[in-house]
C-alpha positions in Angstrom: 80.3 78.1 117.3 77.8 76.0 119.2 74.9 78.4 121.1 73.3 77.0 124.1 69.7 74.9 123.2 68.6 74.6 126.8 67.2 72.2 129.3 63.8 70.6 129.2 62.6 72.3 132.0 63.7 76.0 131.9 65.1 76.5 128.1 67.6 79.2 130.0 71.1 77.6 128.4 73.0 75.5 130.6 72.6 72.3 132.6 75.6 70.8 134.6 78.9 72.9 134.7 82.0 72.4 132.7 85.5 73.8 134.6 87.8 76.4 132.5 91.5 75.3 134.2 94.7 76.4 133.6 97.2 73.4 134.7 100.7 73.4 135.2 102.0 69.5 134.5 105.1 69.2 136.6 107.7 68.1 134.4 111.6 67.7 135.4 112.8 70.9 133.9 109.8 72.7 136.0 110.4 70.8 139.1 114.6 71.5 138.9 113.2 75.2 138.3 111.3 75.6 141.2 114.2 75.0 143.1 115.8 77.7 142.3 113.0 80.0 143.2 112.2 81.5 139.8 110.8 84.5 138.8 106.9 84.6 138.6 107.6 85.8 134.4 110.6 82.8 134.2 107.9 80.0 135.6 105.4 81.5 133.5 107.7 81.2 130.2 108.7 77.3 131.1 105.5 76.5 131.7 103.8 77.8 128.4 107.0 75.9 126.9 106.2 73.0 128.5 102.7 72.8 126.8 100.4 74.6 129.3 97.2 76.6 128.2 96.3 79.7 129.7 92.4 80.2 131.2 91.5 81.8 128.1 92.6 79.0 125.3 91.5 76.0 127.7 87.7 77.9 127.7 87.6 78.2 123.7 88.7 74.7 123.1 85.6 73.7 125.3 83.4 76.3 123.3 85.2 74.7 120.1 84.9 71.1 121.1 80.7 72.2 121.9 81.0 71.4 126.1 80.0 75.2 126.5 79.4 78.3 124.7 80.5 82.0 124.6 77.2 83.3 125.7 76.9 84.8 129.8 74.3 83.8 132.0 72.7 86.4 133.9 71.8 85.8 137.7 68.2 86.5 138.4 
C-alpha cells in the first residue's frame, strides 16, 4: 500500500484530487435492455457482466496503482 508523503508546503497528504467512478459502458445488450425497462437488480447484474466496477473496486485499484491512498483526511 502506498501512504500519503505530502506536499512541500503543508506535509498534510494530498495535493490535487483523483475521482473514485463507477461507469456503466453502454454496450448493445445494455442498451436493448433498457428498453425493456429492467429491474434496478437485472441492470445491475448486466452491467457487472458487461465488465463494470463498483465504487468500491475502482477506489482500491487507484490506492493499488499509488494515485491515492486508504488513509481519511480530516477537515479542520
Amino acid at each position: 500500500m502506498y501512504e500519503s508523503r505530502g506536499c512541500d508546503t503543508c506535509n498534510e497528504g494530498f495535493r490535487g484530487r483523483v475521482g473514485v467512478f463507477q461507469l456503466m459502458h453502454l454496450n448493445d445488450e445494455l442498451a436493448e435492455l433498457t428498453t425493456q425497462r429492467p429491474s434496478r437488480d437485472a441492470l445491475k447484474k448486466a452491467a457487472f457482466a458487461a465488465g463494470m466496477q463498483s465504487l468500491r473496486e475502482d477506489g482500491l485499484d487507484k490506492v493499488a496503482r499509488g494515485l491515492t491512498t486508504l488513509a481519511r483526511r480530516t477537515r479542520r
